[in-house]
C-alpha positions in Angstrom: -48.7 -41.6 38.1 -50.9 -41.5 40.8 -54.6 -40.0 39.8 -53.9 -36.8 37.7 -50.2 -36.5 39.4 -46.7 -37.3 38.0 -44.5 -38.8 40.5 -40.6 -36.6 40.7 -39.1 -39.7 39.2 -41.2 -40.0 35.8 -40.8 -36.1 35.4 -37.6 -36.5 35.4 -37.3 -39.4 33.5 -39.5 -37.2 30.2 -37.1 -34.4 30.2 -33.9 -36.5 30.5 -35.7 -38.2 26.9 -36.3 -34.7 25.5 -32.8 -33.9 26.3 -31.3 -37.1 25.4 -33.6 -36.9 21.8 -32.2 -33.5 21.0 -29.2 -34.2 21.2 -29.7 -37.5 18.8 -30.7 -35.6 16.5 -27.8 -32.6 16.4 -25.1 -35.4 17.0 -26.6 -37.1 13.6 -26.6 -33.6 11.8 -22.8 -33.7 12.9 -23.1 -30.9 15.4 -22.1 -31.1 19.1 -24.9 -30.4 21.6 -22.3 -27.9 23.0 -20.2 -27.0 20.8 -20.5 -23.6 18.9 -21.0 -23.3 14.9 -18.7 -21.1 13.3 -19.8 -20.1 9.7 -17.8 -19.2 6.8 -19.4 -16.8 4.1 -18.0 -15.9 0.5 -17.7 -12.2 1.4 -18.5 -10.9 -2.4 -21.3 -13.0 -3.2 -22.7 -13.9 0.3 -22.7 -17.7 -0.8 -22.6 -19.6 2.8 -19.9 -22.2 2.1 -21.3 -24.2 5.9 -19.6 -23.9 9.2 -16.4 -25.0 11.3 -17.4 -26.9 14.7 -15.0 -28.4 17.0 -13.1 -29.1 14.3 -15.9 -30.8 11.9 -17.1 -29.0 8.7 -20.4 -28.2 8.6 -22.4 -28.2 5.0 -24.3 -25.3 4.2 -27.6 -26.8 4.6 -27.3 -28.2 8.1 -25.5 -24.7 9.5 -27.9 -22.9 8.2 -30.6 -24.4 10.3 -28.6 -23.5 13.5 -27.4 -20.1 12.6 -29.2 -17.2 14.4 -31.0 -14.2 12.8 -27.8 -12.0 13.1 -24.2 -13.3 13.4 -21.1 -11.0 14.1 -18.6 -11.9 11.2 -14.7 -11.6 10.5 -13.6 -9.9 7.6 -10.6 -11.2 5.7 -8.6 -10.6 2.5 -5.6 -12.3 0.9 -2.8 -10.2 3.4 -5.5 -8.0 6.3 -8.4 -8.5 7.9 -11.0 -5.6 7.4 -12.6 -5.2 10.3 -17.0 -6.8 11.3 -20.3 -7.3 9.5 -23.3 -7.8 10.3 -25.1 -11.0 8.6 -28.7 -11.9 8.4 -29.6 -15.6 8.5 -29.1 -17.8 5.6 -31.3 -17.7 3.0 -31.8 -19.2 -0.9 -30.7 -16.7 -3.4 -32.3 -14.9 -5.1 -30.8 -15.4 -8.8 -33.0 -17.6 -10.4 -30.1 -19.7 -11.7 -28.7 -19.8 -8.8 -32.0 -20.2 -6.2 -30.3 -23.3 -4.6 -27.5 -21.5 -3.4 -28.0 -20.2 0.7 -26.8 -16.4 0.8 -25.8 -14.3 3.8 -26.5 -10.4 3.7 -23.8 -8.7 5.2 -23.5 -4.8 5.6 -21.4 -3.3 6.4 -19.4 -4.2 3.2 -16.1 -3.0 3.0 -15.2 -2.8 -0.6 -12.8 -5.6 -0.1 -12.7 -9.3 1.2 -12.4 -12.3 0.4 -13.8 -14.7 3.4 -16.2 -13.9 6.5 -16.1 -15.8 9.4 -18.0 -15.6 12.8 -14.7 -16.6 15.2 -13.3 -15.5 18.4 -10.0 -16.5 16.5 -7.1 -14.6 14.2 -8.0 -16.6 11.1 -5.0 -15.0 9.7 -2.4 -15.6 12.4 0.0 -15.5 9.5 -0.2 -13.0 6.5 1.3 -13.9 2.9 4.3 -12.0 1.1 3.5 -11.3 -2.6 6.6 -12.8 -4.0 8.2 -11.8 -7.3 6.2 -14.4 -10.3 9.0 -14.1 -12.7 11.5 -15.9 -10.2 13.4 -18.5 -12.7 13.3 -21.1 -9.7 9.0 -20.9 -10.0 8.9 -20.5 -13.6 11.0 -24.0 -13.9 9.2 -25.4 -11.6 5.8 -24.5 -13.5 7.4 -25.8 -16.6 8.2 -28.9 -15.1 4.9 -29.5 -13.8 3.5 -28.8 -17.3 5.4 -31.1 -18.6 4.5 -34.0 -16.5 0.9 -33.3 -17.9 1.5 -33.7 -21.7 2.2 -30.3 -22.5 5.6 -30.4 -23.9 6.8 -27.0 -24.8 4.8 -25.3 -21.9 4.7 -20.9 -22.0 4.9 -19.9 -18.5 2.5 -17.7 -17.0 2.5 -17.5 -13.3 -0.5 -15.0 -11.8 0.9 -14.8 -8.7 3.4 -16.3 -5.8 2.8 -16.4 -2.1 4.8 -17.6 0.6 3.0 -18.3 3.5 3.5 -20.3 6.9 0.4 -22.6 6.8 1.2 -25.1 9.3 2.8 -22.9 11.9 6.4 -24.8 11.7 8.5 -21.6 11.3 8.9 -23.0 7.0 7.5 -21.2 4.7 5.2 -23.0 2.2 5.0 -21.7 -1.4 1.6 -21.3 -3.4 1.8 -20.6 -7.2 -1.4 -19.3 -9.4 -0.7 -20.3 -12.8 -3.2 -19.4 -16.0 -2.8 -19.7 -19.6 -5.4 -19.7 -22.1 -3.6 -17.3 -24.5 -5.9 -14.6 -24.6 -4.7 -10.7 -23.9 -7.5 -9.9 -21.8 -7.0 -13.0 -19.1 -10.3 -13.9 -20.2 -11.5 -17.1 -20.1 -12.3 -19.0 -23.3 -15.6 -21.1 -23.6 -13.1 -23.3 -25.9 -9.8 -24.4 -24.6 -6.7 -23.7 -27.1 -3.9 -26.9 -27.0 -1.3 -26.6 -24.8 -3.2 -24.2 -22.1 -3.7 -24.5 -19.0 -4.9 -23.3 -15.4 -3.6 -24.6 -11.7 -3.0 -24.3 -8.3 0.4 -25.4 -6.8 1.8 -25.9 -3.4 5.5 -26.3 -3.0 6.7 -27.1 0.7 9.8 -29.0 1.9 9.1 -32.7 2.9 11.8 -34.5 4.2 14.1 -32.4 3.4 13.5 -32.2 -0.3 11.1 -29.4 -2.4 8.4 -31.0 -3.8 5.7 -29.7 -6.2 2.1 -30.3 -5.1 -1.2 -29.9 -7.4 -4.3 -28.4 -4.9 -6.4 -27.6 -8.3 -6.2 -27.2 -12.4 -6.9 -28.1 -15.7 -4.2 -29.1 -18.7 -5.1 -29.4 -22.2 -2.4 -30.8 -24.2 -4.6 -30.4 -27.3 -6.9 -28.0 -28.5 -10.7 -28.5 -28.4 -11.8 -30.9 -31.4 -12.6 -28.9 -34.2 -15.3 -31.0 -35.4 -17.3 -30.5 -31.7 -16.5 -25.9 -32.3 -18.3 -26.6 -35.4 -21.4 -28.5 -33.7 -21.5 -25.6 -31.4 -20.1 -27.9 -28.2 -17.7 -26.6 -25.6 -15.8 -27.5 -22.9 -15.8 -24.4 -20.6 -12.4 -24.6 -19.0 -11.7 -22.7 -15.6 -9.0 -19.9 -14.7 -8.0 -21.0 -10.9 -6.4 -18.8 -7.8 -5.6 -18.5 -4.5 -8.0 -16.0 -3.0 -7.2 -16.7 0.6 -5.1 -18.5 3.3 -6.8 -18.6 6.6 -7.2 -20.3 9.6 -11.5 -21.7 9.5 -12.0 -24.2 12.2 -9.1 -22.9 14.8 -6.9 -25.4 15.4 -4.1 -23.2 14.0 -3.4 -24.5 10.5 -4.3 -22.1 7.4 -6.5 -23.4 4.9 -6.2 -22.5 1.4 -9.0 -20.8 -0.5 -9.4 -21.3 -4.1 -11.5 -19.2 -6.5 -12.3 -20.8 -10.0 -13.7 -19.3 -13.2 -15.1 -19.9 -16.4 -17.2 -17.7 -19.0 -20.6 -18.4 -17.4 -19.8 -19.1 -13.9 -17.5 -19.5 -10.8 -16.6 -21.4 -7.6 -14.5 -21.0 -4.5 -13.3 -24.0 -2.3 -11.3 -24.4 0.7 -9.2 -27.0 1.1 -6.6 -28.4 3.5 -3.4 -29.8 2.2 -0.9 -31.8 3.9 2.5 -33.4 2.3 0.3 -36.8 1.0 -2.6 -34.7 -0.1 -5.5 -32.1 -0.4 -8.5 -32.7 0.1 -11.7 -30.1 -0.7 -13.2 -29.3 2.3 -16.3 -27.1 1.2 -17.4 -25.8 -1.8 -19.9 -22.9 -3.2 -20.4 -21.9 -6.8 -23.3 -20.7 -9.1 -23.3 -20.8 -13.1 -25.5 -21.8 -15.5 
């Protein structure tokens, strides 16, 4: 510097810093200095689950900070997209039990959907068939499963059966909501009864051969002790389903969204599956 005077070179030297810093610091939050967030919303509830960016997934906590005051959203079911939404920038909830949870207000709100994301993409490139959940080759294959976790004289009750494309191969995968906690109204107990039961399952041809894959559930063999009812203990069991199967961070494989329930609360997590295993992506629940 000569008297009050920077020379070119050390102005230029500052800003490359500055620019350099920045871009520390959105590297170490896992976000690409260029690369564009695209955030995923519980369409229902307006829980923010995070984001999809260049193929990295973004918690809800660090999108947040990066999200705009308005995003343009997708609007997706289980078999059609329903169109745009408007939402607001994330912000905590306002359920008191919930108050940790980052919400999205969206409007307008179709009266159906499942999943809202902001991309330029098809996140549905692919749409499930509703198949037939009395199918003897499904309902064996449930039974077998059961089995295989201590339930030995299993009662079969599948929710529903999709069959879906999810890697884009041109074969079908198969995805089969199974619940049974033996109660008419498909309520869930605060107490699970022996030999019930909820799950997730993923059926898909690996080298050549069907094989029978759990994404989520819950198996009780035996009832819940007697002794802990009697203390006034419980062990809250959860009624799972697939909600959705979309495509969230573009590279052309569906993932597979999973709603979960139990008497005082719920979740929903995406999660990608290949034929070793799945792994939960991101998650968002609130209960007490």
């Amino acid at each position: 510097m000569i008297g009050n005077e920077w020379r070119p070179q050390t102005l230029k030297a500052t800003v490359e810093r500055i620019v350099l810093g920045l871009a520390a610091l959105l590297i170490c939050a896992g976000v690409s200095p260029a690369a564009e967030l695209h955030p995923i919303v519980e369409f229902q509830s307006g829980y923010l689950f995070g984001a999809t960016s260049n193929g990295k997934w973004i918690k809800a906590d660090e999108a947040a900070k990066a999200l705009p005051g308005e995003t343009t959203y997708q609007v997706y079911g289980l078999t059609q997209a329903f169109g745009e939404a408007k939402g607001s920038k994330p912000k905590p909830s306002e359920e008191d039990v919930c108050s940790d949870v980052l919400t999205v207000s969206l409007s307008p709100k179709p009266e159906k959907g499942a999943i809202a994301i902001a991309a330029p993409w098809n996140a549905l490139p692919r749409k499930p068939q509703v198949t037939d959940p009395t199918q003897k080759t499904y309902v064996d294959a449930v039974r077998d499963f059961l089995k295989t976790k201590e339930i030995d004289q299993p009662k079969v009750k599948i929710d529903n059966i999709l069959r879906v494309d999810l890697d884009g191969d041109g074969e079908d995968e198969v995805l089969i909501s199974a619940t049974n906690y033996f109660r008419k109204d498909d309520s869930v107990p605060m107490r699970s009864p022996a030999a019930s039961y909820s799950m997730v399952l993923l059926r898909r041809v690996v080298a050549g051969k069907v094989e029978t894959q759990l994404i989520e559930g819950e198996f009780y063999p035996k009832a819940y002790p007697k002794a802990a009812q009697e203390e006034g203990r419980f062990d809250a069991p959860n009624a799972y389903k697939v909600i959705a199967t979309l495509d969230l961070d573009g590279d052309g494989k569906m993932e597979i969204v999973v709603g979960s329930n139990y008497y005082e609360g719920e979740a929903i997590t995406i999660y990608r599956c290949d034929p070793k295993k799945c792994e939960a992506l991101l998650s968002v629940g609130c209960g007490a």
